[in-house]
N, C-alpha and C positions, 0 to 999 in steps of 0.2 A: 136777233130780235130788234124789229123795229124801235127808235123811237118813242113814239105815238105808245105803244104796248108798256110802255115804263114809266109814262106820265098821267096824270088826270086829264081826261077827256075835256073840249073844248066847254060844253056843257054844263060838268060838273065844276071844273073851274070858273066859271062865270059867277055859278050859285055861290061857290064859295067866297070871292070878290065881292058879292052884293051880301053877304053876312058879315062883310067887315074883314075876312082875315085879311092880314098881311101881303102884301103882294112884293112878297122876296122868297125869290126862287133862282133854279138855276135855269129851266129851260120855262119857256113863255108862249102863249098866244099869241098875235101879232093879228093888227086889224083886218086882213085879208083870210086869217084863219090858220094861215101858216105859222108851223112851230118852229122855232127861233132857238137862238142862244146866246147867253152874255154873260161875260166874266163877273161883271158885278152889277150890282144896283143902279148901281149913280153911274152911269156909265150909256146912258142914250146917244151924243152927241153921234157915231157910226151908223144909227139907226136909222132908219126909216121912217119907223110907227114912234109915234109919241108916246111919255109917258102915259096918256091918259088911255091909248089907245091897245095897251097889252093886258094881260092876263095871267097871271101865273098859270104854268104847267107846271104841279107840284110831282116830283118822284116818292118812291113809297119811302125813301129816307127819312124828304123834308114833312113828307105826312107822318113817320113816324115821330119824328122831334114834336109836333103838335097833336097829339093824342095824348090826354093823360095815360099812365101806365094802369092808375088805380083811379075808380069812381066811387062815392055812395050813392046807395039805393037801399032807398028802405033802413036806414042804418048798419048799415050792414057795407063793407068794401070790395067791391068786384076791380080782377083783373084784367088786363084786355088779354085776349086769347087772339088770335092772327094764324088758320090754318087752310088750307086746300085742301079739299072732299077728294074720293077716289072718281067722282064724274067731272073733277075739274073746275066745281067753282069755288069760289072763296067764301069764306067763314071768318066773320067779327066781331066778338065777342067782347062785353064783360058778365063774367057767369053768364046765368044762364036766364037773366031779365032784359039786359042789354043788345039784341043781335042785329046784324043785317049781315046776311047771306045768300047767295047765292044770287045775288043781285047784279054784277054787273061780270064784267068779260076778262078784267085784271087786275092785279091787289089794288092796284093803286087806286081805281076808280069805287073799289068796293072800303077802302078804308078814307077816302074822300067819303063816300056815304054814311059812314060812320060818324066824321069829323061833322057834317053839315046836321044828321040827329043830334049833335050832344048838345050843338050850339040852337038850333029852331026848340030843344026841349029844354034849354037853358042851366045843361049841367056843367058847360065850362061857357065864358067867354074869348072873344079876341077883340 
């Protein structure tokens, strides 16, 4: 499996950059479009692309760490549910008010689309 298929898409990574998250990851966007890698953070100097010129490419790990487990709605506590349908796409749940599925091509870009709802409908911040 490529790469690219384990990370958030250039796209969705950009949206999520312009909501404010964090941009600490392990693999990155790079000004040219090309995805990258760096051992750490603070760690440009071997680079090319400037700080200001990358992107997190977030894996389904680092989107996991940033998902709450547990939301309200409605008073009430939903969990996130994180499954694959037998046609292959993804399914993001908490209960059954919260969803996006079937929306993108791999976990990671369908649980980035999750990330970027909670934050535009302003159930979690970063």
């Amino acid at each position: 499996m490529k790469i690219e298929e384990q990370v958030t898409s250039l796209e969705l990574s950009k949206k999520l950059k312009e909501l404010g998250v964090k941009q600490e990851s392990l693999y990155y966007w790079g000004k040219a479009g090309m995805l990258g890698w760096q051992i750490n953070n603070a760690n440009y100097a071997h680079s090319r692309w400037s700080i200001f010129h990358i992107i997190s490419a977030f894996t389904v790990a680092e989107l996991g760490k940033l998902l709450p487990d547990t939301i309200e709605v409605n008073n009430t506590h939903w969990t996130l549910t994180i499954e694959k349908s037998f046609t292959g796409s993804w399914d993001v749940r908490y209960g059954n008010e919260v969803r996006v599925s079937g929306k993108a091509d791999t976990e990671a870009d369908t649980r980035a689309k999750m990330l970027i709802y909670l934050i535009e409908h302003g159930a979690i911040k970063m």
